[in-house]
C-alpha positions as CSV (number, residue, x, y, z in Angstrom):
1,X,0.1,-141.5,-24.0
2,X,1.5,-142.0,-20.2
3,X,5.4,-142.5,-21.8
4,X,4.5,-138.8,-23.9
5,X,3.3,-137.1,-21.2
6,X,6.2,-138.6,-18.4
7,X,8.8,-137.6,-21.9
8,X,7.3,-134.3,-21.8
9,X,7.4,-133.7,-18.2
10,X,11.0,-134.4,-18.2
11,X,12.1,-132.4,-20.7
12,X,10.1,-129.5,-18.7
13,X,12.5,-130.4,-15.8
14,X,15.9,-130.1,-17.8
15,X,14.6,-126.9,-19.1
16,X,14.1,-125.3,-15.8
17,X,17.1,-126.7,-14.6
18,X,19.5,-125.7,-17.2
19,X,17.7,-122.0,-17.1
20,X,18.6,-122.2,-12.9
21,X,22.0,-123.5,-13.6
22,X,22.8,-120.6,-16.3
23,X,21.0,-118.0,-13.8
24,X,23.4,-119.2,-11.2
25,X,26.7,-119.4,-13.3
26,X,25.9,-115.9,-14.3
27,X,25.1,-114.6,-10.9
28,X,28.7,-116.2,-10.2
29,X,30.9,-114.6,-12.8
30,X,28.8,-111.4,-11.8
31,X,30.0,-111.3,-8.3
32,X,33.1,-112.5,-9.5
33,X,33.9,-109.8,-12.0
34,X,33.2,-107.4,-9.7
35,X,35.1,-108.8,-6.2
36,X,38.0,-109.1,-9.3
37,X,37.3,-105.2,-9.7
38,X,37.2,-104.3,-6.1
39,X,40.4,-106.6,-5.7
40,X,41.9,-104.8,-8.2
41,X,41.6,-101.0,-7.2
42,X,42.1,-102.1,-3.1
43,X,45.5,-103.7,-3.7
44,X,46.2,-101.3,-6.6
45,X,50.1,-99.5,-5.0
46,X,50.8,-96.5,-5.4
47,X,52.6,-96.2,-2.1
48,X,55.8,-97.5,-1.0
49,X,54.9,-100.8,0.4
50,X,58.2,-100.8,2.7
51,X,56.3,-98.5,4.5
52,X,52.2,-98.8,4.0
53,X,50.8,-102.1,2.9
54,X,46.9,-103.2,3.0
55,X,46.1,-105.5,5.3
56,X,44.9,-109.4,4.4
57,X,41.3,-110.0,4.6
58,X,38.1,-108.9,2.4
59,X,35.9,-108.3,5.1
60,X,36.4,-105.7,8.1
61,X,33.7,-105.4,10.9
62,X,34.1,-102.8,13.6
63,X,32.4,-101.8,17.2
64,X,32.7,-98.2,18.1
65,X,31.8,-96.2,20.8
66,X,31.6,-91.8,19.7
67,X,31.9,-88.9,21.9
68,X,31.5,-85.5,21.3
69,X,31.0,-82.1,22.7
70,X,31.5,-78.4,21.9
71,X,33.1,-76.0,24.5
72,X,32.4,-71.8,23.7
73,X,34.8,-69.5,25.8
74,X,35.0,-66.1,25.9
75,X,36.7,-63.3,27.8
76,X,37.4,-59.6,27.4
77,X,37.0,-55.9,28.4
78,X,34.0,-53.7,26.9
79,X,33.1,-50.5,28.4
80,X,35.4,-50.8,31.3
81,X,33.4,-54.2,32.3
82,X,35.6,-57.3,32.4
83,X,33.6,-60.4,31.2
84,X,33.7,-64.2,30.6
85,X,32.2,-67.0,29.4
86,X,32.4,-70.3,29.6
87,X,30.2,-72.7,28.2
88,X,29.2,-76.1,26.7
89,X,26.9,-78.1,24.7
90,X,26.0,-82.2,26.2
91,X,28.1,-84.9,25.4
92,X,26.7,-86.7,22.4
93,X,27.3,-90.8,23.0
94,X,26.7,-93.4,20.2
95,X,27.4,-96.5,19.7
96,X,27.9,-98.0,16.0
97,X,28.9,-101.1,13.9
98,X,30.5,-101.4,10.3
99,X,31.3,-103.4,7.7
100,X,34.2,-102.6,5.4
101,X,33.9,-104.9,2.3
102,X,37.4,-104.1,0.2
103,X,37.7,-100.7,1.4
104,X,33.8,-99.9,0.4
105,X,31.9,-99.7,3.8
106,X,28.4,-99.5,5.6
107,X,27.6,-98.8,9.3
108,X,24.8,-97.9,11.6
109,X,25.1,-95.6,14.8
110,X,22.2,-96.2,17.5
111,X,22.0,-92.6,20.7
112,X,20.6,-94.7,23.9
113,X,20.1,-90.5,25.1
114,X,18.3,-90.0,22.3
115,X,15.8,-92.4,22.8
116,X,15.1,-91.8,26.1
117,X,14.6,-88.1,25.0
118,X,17.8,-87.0,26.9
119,X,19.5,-85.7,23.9
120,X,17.8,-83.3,21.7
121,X,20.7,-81.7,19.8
122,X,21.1,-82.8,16.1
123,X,24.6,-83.2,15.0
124,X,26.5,-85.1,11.1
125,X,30.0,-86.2,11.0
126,X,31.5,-86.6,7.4
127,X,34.8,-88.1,7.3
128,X,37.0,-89.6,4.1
129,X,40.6,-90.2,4.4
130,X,42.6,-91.5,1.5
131,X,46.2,-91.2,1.9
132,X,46.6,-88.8,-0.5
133,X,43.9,-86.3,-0.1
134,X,41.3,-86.4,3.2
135,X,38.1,-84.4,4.8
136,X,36.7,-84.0,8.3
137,X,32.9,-82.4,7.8
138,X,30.7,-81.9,10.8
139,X,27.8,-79.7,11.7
140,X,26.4,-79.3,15.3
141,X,22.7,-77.4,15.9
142,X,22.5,-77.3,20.1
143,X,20.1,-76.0,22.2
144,X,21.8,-77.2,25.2
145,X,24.8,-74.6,25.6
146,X,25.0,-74.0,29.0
147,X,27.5,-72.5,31.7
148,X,28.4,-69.5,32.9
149,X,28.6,-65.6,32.3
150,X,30.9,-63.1,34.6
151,X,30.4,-59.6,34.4
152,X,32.5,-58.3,37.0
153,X,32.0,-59.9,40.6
154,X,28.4,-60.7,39.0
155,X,27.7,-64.1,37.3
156,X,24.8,-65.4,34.9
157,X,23.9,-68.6,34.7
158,X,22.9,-69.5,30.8
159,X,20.5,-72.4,31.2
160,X,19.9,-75.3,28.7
161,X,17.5,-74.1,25.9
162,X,18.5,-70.1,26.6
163,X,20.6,-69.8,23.7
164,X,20.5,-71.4,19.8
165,X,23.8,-73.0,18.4
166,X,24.3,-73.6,14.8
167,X,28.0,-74.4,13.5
168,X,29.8,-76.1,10.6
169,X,33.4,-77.5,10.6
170,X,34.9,-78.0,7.4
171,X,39.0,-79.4,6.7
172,X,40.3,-80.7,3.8
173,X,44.3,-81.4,3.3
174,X,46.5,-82.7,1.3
175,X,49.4,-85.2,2.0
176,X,53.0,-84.5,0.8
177,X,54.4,-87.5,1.7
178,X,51.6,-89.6,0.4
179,X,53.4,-93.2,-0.5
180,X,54.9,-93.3,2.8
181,X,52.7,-92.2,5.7
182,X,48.9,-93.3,6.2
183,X,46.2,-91.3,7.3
184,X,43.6,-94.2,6.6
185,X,46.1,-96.2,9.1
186,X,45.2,-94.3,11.1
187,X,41.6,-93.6,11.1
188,X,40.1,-96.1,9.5
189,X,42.6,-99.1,9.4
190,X,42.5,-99.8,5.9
191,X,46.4,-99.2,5.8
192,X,48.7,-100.7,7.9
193,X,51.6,-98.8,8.6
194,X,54.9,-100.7,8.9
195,X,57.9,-98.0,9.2
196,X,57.0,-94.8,11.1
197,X,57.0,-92.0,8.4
198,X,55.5,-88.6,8.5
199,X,54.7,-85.9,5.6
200,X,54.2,-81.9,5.6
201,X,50.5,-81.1,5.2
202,X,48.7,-78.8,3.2
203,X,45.0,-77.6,3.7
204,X,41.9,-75.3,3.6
205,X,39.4,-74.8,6.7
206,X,36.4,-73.9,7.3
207,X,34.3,-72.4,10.0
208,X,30.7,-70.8,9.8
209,X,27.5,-70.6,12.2
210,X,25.3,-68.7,14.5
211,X,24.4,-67.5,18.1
212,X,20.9,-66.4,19.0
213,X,19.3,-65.9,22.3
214,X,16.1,-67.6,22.5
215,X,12.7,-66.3,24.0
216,X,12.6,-68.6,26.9
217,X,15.7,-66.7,28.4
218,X,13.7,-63.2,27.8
219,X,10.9,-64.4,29.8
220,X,13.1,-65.8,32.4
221,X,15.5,-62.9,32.4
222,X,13.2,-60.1,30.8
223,X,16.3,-57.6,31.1
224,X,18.0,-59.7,29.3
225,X,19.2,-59.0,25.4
226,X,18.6,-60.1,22.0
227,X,22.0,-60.9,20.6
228,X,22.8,-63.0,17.5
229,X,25.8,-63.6,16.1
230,X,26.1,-64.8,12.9
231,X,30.1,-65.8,11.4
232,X,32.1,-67.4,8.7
233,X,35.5,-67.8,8.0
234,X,38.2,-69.5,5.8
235,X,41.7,-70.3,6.5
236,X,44.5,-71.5,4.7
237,X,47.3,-73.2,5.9
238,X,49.7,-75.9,6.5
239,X,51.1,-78.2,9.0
240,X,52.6,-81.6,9.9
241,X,51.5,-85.6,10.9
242,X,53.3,-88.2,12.1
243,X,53.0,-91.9,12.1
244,X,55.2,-93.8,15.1
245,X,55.2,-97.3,14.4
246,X,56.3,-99.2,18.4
247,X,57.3,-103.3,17.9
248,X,55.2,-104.0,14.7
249,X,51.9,-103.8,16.5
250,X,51.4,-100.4,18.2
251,X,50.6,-96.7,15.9
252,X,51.0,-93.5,17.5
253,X,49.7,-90.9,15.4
254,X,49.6,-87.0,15.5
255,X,48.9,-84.1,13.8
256,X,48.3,-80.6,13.4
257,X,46.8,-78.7,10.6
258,X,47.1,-74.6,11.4
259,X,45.2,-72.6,9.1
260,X,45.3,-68.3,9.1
261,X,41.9,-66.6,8.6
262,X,41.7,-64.9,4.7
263,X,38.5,-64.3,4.9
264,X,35.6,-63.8,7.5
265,X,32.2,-62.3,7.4
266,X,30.8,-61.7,11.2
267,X,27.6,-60.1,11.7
268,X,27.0,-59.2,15.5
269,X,23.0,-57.7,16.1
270,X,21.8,-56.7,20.0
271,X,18.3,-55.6,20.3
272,X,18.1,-55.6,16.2
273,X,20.9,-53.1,16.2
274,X,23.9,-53.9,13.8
275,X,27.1,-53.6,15.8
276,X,30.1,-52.9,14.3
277,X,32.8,-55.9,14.1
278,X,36.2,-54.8,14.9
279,X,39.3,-55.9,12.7
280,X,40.8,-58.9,14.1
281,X,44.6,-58.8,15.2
282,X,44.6,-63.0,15.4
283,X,42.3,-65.2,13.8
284,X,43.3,-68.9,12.7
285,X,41.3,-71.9,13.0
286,X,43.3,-75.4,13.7
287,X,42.2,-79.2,13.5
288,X,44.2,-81.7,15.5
289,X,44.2,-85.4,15.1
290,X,45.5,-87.8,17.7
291,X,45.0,-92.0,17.2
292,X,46.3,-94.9,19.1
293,X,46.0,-98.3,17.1
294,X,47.0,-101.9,18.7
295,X,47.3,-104.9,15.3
296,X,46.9,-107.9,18.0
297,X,47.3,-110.0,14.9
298,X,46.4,-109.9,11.2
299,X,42.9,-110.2,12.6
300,X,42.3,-109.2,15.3
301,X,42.8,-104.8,16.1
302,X,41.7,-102.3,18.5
303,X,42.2,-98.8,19.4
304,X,41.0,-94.8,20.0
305,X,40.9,-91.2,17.9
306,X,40.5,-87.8,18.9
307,X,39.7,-85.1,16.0
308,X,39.5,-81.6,17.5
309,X,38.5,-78.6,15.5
310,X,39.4,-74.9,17.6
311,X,39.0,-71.3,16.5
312,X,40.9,-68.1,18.4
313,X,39.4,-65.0,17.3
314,X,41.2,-62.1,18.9
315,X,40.5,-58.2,18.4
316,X,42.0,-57.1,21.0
317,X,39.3,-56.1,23.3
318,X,37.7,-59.8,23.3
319,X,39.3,-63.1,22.8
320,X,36.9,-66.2,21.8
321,X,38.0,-69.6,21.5
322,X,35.8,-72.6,20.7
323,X,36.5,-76.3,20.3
324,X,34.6,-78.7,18.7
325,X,36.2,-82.6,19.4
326,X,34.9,-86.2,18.8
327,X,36.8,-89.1,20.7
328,X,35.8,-92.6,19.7
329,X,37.4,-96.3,21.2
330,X,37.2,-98.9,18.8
331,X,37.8,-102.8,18.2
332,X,37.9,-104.8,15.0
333,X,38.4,-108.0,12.7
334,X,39.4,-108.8,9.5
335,X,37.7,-111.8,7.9
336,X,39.6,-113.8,5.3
């Protein structure tokens, strides 16, 4: 009866550990199958790899620091009355980590401001470049515009909270010269760029938000308007990037992407009068790209990026010019 029982026992055992052993050869050819997938669209070339290759390693991690900020400036003659603006939302600072797993990637951005209750404006970045087609999404909602207003020899000071910012930044282009210069080398590193190349750029942008006073300024300034402006526009345009490769290891990149205004739809209210908005005689929207990238090794990289997004709005009595911009400083590894 023992020698049964022990026989049975056993057999219990090889059972369970045949049904781990097949759990853990499947969960094998599972990740297997799809690292072999991954693999196979990562290194998959359609680029001339004289001039882009991707770089050895299956795992990328990065450190960032972000910056960003929003400057509104504005200048004209109404009425006889000279006046200009010039003011800013505050610097938004994160710091964030990634992980890049064959070109698929996760990350997670931490605001010390925000914590502490410093920073109370909300703002989303959106970015995907492929070297073929790329996007640069963001959307800002500030309360903290603040600077100064000239009206003749007189000046207003707008305080923090006194006015209500809400704006969108929308550009998407496409890449002529696609198989031999690198956005991604760029931007996000998952390109290396080995012979400085550049390509003629085709795109669409987008700009839309509001302006409204808020009710803290009328009770600090009772004299003081109600003015919301409300705007949207759409450009189409084209322009020009350039990759400068410097003694294997260095990247200087630039780039422009003009766009004209073909359509916009402003609505500008005082007091809860509809004002009339005058044809513009120059409206464009453009979106520049500068990045600075240092290959230490095939490890080992570091580097910074500036993305501005500017509008110029013109109509001949008034001139308004805002720029939206995010600088970041980076530092990375590859692991094999």
């Amino acid at each position: 009866m023992r020698t049964l029982i022990l026989w049975i026992f056993t057999l219990i055992l090889s059972v369970i550990t045949t049904i781990e052993a097949t759990a853990q050869t499947r969960d094998q050819q599972m990740r297997s199958k799809v690292d072999s997938v991954l693999a196979e669209r990562y290194y998959k070339t359609p680029y001339d790899t004289n001039y882009v290759v991707r770089p050895e390693g299956k795992l990328t991690l990065k450190v960032r620091i972000n910056q960003t900020g929003n400057d509104f400036h504005a200048k004209g003659t109404v009425n006889d009355i000279y006046s200009k603006a010039d003011l800013s939302t505050n610097h938004k600072t994160t710091f964030s980590v990634a992980a890049i797993y064959r070109g698929i990637g996760i990350g997670m951005a931490i605001n010390p401001a925000k914590w502490k209750g410093f920073y109370k404006d909300y703002e989303f970045n959106l970015n995907y470049y492929s070297n073929r087609l790329s996007l640069d999404f963001s959307y800002q909602r500030s309360e903290s515009l603040a600077g100064d207003i000239y009206r003749d020899d007189n000046l207003q000071q707008m305080q923090s909270g006194d006015i209500t910012m809400k704006v969108a930044n929308l550009a998407g282009y496409y890449t002529f010269n696609h198989r031999r210069f690198s956005f991604p080398a760029a931007f996000t590193q998952s390109f290396i760029q080995q012979r400085s190349a550049g390509s003629w750029l085709a795109g669409i942008s987008y700009q839309g938000g509001s302006l409204k006073t808020s009710s803290g300024l009328k009770e600090r300034n009772p004299n003081a308007p109600e003015v919301s402006i409300e705007i949207g526009h759409i450009g189409i345009g084209g322009g020009y990037g350039y990759n400068w490769v410097l003694g294997k290891k260095w990247l200087l990149h630039f780039s422009m992407l003009p766009t004209f205004v073909v359509y916009n739809r402003n609505k500008f209210t005082v007091n809860d009068e509809r004002k009339h908005a005058k044809r513009m005689r120059f409206n464009m929207l453009f979106n520049e790209r500068v990045a600075i990238v240092h290959n230490f090794s095939s490890r080992y990289f570091a580097g910074a990026t500036l993305v501005m997004n500017n509008s110029v709005f013109d109509d001949n009595m008034v001139v308004v010019n805002q720029n939206k911009w995010r600088a970041r400083a980076f530092f990375g590894m590859r692991l094999f």
